[in-house]
DSSP file (Angstrom, degrees, kcal/mol; ACC not computed):
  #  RESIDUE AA STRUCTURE BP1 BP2  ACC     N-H-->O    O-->H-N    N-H-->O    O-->H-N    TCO  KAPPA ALPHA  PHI   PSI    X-CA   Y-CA   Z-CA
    1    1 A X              0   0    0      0, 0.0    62,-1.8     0, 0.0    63,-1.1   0.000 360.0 360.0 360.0 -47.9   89.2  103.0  108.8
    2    2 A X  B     -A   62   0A   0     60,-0.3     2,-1.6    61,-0.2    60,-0.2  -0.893 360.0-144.6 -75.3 120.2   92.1  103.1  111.9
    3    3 A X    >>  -     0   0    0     58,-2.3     4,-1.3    -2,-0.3     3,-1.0  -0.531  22.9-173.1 -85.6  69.8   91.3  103.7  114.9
    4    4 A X  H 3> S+     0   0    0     -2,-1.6     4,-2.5     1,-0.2     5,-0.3   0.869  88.1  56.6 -18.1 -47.3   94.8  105.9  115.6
    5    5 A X  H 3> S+     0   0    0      2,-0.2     4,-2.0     3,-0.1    -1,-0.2   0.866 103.9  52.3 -82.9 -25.4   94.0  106.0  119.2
    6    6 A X  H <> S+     0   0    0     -3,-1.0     4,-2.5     2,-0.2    -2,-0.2   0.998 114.5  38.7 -14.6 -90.7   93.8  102.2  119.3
    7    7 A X  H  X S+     0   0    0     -4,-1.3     4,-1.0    53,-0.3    -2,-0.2   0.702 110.8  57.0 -54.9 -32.7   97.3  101.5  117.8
    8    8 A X  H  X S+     0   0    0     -4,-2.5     4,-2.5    -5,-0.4    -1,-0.2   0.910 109.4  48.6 -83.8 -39.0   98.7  104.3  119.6
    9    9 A X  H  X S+     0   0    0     -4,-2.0     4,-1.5    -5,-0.3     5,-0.3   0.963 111.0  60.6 -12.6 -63.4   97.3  102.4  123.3
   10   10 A X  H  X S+     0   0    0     -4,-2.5     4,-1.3     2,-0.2    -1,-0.2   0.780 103.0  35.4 -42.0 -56.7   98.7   99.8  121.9
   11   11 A X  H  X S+     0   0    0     -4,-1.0     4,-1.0     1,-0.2    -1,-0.2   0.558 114.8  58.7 -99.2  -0.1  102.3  100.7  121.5
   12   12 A X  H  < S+     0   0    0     -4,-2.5    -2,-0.2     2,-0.1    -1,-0.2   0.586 105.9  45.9 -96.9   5.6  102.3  102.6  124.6
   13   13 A X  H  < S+     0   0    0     -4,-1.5    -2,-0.1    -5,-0.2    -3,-0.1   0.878 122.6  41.4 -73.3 -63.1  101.2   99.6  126.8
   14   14 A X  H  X S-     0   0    0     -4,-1.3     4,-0.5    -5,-0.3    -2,-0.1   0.582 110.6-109.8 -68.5 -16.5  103.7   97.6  125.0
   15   15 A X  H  X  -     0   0    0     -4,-1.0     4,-2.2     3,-0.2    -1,-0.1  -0.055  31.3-100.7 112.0 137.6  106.7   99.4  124.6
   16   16 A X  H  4 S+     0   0    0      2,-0.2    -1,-0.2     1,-0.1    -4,-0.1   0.778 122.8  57.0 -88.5 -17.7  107.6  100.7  120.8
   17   17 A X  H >4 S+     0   0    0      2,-0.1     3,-1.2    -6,-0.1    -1,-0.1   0.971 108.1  45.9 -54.6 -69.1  110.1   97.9  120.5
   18   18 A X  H >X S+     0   0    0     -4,-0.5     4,-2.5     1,-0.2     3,-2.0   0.839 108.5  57.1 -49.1 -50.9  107.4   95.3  121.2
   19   19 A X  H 3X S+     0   0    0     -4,-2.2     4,-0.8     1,-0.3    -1,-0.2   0.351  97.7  59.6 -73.6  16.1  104.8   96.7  118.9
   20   20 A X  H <4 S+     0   0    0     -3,-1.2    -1,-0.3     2,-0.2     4,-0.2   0.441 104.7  44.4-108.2   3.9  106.6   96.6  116.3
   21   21 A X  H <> S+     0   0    0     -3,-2.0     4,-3.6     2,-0.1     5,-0.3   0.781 108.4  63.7 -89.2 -40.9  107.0   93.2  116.4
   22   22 A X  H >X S+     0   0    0     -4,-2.5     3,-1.0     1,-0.2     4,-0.8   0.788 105.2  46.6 -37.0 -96.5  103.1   92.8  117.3
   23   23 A X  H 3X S+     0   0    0     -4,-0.8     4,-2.0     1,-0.3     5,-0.3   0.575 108.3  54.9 -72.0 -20.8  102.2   94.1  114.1
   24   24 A X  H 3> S+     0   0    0     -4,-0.2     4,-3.0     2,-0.2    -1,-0.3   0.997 116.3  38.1 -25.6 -82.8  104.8   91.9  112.3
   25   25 A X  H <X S+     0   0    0     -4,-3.6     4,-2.0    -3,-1.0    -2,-0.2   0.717 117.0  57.1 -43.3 -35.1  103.3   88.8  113.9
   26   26 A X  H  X S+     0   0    0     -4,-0.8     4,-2.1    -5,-0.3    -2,-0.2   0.995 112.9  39.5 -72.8 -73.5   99.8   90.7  113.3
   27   27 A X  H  X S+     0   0    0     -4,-2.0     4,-1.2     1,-0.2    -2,-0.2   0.670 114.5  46.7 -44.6 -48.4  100.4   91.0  109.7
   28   28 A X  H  X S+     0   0    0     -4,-3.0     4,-1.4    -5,-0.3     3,-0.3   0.984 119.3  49.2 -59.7 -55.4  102.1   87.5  108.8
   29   29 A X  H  X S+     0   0    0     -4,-2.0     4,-0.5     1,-0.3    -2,-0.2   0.854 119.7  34.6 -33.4 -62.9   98.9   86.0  111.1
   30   30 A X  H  < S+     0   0    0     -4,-2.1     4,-0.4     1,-0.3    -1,-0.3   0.596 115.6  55.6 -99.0 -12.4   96.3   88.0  109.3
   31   31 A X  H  X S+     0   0    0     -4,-1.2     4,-1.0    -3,-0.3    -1,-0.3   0.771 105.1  55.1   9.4 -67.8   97.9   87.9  105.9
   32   32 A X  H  X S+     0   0    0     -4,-1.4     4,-1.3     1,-0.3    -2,-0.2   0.661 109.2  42.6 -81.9 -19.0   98.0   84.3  106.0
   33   33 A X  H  X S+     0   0    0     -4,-0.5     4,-1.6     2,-0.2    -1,-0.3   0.667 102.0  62.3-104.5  -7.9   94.5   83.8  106.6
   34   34 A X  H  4 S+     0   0    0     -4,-0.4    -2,-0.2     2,-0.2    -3,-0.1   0.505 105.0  60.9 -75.9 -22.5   93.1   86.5  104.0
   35   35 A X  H >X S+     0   0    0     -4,-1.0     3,-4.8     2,-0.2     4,-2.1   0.963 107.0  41.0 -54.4 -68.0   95.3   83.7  101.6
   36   36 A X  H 3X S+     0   0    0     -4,-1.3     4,-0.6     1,-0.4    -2,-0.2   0.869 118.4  44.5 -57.3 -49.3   92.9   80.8  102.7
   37   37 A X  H 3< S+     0   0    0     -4,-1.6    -1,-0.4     1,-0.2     4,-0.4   0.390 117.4  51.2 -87.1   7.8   89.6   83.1  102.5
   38   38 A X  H <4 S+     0   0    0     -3,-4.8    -2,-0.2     2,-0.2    -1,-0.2   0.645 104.1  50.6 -93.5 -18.8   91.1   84.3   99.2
   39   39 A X  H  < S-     0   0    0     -4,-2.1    -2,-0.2    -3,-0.2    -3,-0.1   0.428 141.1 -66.4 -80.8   6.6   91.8   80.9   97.6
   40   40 A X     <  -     0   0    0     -4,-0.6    -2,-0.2    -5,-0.2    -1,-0.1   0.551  60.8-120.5 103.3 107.2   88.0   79.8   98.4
   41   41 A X        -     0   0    0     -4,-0.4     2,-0.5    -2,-0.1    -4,-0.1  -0.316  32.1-102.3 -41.4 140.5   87.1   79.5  102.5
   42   42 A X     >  -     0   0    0      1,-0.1     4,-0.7    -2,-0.1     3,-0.2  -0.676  26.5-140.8 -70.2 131.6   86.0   76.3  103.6
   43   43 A X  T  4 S+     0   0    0     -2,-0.5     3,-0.1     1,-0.2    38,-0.1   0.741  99.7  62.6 -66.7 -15.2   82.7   77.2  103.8
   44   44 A X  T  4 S+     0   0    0      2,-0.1    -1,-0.2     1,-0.1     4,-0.2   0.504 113.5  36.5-106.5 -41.6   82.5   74.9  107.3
   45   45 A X  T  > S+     0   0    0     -3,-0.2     4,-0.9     2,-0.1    -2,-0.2   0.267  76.9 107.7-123.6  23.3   85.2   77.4  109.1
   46   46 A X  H  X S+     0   0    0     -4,-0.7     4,-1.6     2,-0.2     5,-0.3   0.991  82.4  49.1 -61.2 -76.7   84.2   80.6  107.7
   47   47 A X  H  4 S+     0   0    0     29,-0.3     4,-0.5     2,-0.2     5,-0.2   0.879 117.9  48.1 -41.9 -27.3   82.7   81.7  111.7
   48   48 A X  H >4 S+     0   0    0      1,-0.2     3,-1.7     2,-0.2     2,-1.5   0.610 113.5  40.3 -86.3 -99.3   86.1   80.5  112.9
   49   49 A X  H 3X S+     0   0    0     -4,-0.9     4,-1.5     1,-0.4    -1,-0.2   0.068 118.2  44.7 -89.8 -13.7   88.2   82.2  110.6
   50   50 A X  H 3X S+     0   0    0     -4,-1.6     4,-1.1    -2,-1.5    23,-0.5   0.302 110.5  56.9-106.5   2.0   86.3   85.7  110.5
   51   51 A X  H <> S+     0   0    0     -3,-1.7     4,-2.0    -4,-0.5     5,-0.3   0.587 103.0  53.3-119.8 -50.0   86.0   85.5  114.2
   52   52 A X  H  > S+     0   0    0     -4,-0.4     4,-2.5     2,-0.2    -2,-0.2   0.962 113.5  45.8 -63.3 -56.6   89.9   85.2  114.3
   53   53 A X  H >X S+     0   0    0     -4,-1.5     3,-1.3     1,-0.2     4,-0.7   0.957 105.5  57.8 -49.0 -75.7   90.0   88.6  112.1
   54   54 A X  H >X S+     0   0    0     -4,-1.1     4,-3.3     1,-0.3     3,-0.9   0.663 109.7  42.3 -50.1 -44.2   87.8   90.2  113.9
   55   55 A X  H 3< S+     0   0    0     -4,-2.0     4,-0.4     1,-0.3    -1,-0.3   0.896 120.2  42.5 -63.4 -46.8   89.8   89.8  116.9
   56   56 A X  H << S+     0   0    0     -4,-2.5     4,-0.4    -3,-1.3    -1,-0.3   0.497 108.1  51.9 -67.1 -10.5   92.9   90.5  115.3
   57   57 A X  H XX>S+     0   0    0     -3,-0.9     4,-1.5    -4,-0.7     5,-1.1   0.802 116.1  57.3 -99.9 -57.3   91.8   93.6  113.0
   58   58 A X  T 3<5S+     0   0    0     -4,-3.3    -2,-0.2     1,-0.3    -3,-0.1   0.597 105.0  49.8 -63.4  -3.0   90.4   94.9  117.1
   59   59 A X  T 345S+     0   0    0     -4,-0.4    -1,-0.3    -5,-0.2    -2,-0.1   0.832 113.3  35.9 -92.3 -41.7   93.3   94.6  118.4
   60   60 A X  T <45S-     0   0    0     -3,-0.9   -53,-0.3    -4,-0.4    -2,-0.2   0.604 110.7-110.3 -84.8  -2.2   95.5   96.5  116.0
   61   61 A X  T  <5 +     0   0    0     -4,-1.5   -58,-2.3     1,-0.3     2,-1.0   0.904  65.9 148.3  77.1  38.2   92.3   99.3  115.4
   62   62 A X  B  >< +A    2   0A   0     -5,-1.1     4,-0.7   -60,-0.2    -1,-0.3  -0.911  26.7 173.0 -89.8 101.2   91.6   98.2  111.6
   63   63 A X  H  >  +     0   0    0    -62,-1.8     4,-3.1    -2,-1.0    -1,-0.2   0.947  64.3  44.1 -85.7 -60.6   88.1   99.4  113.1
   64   64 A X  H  > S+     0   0    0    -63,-1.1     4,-1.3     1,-0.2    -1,-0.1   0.825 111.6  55.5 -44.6 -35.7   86.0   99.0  109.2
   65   65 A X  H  > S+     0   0    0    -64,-0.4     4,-1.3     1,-0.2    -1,-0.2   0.887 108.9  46.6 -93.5 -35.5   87.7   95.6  108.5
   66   66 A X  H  X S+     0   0    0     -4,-0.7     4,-1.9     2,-0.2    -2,-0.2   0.918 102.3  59.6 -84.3 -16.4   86.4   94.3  111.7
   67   67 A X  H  X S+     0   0    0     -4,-3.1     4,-1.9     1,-0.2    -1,-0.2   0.959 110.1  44.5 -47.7 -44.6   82.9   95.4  111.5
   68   68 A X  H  X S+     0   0    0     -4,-1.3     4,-1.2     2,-0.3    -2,-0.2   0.807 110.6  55.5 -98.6 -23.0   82.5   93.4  108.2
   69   69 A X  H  X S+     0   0    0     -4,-1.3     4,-4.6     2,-0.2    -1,-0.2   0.889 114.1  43.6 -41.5 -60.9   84.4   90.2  109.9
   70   70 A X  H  X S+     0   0    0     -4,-1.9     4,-1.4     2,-0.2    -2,-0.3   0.749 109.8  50.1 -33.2 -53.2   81.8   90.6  112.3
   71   71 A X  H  X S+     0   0    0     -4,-1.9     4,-2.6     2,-0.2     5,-0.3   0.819 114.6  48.5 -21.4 -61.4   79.2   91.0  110.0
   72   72 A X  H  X S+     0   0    0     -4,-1.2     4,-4.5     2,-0.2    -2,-0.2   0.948 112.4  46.7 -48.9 -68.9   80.6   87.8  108.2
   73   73 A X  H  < S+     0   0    0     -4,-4.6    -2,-0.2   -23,-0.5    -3,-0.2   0.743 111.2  50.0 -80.4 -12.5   80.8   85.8  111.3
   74   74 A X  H >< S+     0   0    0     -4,-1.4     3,-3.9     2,-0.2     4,-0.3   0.982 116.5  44.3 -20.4 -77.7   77.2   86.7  112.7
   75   75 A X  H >X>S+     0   0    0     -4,-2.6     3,-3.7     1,-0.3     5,-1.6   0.979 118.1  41.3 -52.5 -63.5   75.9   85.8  109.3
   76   76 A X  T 3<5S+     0   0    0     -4,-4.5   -29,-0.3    -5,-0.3    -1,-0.3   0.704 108.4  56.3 -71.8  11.9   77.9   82.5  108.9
   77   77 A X  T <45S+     0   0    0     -3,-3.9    -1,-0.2     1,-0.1    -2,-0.2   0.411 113.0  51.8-103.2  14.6   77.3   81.4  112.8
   78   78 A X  T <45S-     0   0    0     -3,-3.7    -2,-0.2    -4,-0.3    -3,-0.1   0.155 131.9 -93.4-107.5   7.0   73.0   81.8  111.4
   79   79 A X  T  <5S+     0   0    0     -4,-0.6     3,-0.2    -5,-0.2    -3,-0.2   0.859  96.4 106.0 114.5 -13.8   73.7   79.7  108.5
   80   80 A X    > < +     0   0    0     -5,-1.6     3,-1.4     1,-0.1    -4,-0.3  -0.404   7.5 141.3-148.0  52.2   74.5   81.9  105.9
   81   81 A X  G >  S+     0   0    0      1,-0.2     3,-1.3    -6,-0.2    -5,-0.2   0.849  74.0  78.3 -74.7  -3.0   77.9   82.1  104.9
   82   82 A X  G 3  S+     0   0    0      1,-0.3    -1,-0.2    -3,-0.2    -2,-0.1   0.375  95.6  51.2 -67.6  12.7   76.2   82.5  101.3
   83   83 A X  G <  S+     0   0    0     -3,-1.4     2,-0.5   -11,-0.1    -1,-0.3   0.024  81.1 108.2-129.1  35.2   75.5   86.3  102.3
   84   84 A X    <   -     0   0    0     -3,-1.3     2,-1.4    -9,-0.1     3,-0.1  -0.999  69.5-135.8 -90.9 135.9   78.9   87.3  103.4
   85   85 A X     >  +     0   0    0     -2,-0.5     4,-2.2     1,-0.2     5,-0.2  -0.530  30.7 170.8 -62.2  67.0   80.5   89.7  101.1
   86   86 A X  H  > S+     0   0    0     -2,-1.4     4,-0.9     2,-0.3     3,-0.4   0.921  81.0  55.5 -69.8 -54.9   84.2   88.0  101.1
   87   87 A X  H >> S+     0   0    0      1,-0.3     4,-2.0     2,-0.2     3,-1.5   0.849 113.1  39.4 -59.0 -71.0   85.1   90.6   97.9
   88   88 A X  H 3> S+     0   0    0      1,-0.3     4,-2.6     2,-0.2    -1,-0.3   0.865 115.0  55.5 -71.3 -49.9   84.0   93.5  100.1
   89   89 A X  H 3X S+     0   0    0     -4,-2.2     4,-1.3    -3,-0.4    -1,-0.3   0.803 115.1  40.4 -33.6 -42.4   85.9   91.7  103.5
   90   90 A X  H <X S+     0   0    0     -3,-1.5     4,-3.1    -4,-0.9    -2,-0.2   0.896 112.1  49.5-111.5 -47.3   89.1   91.5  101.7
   91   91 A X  H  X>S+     0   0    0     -4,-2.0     4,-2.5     1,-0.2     5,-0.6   0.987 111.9  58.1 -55.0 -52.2   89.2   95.0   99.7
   92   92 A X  H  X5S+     0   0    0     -4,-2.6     4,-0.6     1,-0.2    -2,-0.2   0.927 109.5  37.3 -60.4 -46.3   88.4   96.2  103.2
   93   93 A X  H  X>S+     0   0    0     -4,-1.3     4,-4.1    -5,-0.2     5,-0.6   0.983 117.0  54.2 -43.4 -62.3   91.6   94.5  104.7
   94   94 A X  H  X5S+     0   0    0     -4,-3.1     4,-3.4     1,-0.2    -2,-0.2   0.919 113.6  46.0 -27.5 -65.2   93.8   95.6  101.4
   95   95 A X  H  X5S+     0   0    0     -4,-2.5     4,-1.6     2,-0.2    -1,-0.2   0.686 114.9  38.7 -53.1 -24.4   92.6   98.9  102.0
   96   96 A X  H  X<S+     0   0    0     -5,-0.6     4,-1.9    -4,-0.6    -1,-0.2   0.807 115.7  55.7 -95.2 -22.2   93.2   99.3  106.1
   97   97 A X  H >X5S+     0   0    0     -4,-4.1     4,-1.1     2,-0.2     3,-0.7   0.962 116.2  42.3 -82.6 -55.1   96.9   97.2  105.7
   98   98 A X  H 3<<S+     0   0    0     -4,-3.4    -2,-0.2    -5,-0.6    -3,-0.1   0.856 119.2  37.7 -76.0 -31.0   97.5  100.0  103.0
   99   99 A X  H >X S+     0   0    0     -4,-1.6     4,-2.0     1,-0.3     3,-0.9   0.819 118.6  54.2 -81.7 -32.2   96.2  103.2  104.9
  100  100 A X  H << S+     0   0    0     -4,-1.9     4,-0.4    -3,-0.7    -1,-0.3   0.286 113.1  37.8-108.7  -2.4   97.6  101.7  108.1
  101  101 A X  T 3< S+     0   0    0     -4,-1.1    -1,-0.2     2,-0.1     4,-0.2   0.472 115.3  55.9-112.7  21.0  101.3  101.2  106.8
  102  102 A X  T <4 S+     0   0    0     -3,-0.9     4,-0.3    -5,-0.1    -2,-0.2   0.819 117.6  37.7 -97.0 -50.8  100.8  104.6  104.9
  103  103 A X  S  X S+     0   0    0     -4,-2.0     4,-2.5     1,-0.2    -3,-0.2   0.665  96.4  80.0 -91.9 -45.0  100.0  106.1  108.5
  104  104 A X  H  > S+     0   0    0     -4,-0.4     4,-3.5     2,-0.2    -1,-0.2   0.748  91.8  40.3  -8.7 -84.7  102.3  104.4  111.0
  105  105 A X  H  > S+     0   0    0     -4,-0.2     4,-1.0     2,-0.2     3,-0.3   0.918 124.3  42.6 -47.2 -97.9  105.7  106.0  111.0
  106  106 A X  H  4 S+     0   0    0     -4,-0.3    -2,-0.2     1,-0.2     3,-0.2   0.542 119.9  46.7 -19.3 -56.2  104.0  109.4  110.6
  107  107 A X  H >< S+     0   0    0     -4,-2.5     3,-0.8     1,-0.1    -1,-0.2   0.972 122.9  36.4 -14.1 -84.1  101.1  108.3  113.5
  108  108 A X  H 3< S+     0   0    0     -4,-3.5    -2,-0.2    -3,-0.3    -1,-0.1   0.476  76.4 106.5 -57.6 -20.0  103.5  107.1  115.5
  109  109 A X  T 3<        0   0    0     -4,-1.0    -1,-0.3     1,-0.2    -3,-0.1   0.602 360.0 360.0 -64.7 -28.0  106.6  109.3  115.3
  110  110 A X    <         0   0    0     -3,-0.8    -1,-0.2    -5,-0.2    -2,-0.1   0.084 360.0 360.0 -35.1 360.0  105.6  110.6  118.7
């Protein structure tokens, strides 16, 4: 669901100070757009907005939640955002923000 060796990349390129503000910013960002695709996506910016996760879930190593963002925006840049699973998209976030702020301190403590 975490790619651990991601996120740990991560905060040694950047410095443990700095990544913990990344994932702040990561979290307000991606937070805030899991709102909009939870109050009903415009069906019209679904490829933008699952293309934005994806990038952002690959950056922090939410590895599961960007497969189905990917998944998502494939399907909705064919035409078909009436086949992406938004239920299953967003449990998949819930779940990787929870395992990945379970896992952090304890991950990281290194």
């Amino acid at each position: 669901m975490i790619d651990w060796n991601k996120v740990a990349e991560l905060r040694d390129e950047i410095g443990a100070e700095d990544f913990r503000e990344v994932v702040e910013i990561f979290l307000e960002e991606v937070d805030e757009a899991i709102g909009i695709m939870r109050a009903g996506p415009d069906i019209s910016k679904m490829e933008c907005g699952l293309h934005f996760l994806k990038g952002s879930a690959l950056n922090l190593g939410f590895s599961d939640f960007s497969k189905l963002c990917q998944a998502g925006e494939t399907a909705a840049a064919a035409g078909k955002q009436d086949t992406v699973d938004l239920a299953e998209i967003l449990a998949s976030y819930d779940a990787s923000k929870l395992t990945f702020l379970a896992g952090l301190e304890a991950k990281m403590a290194h």
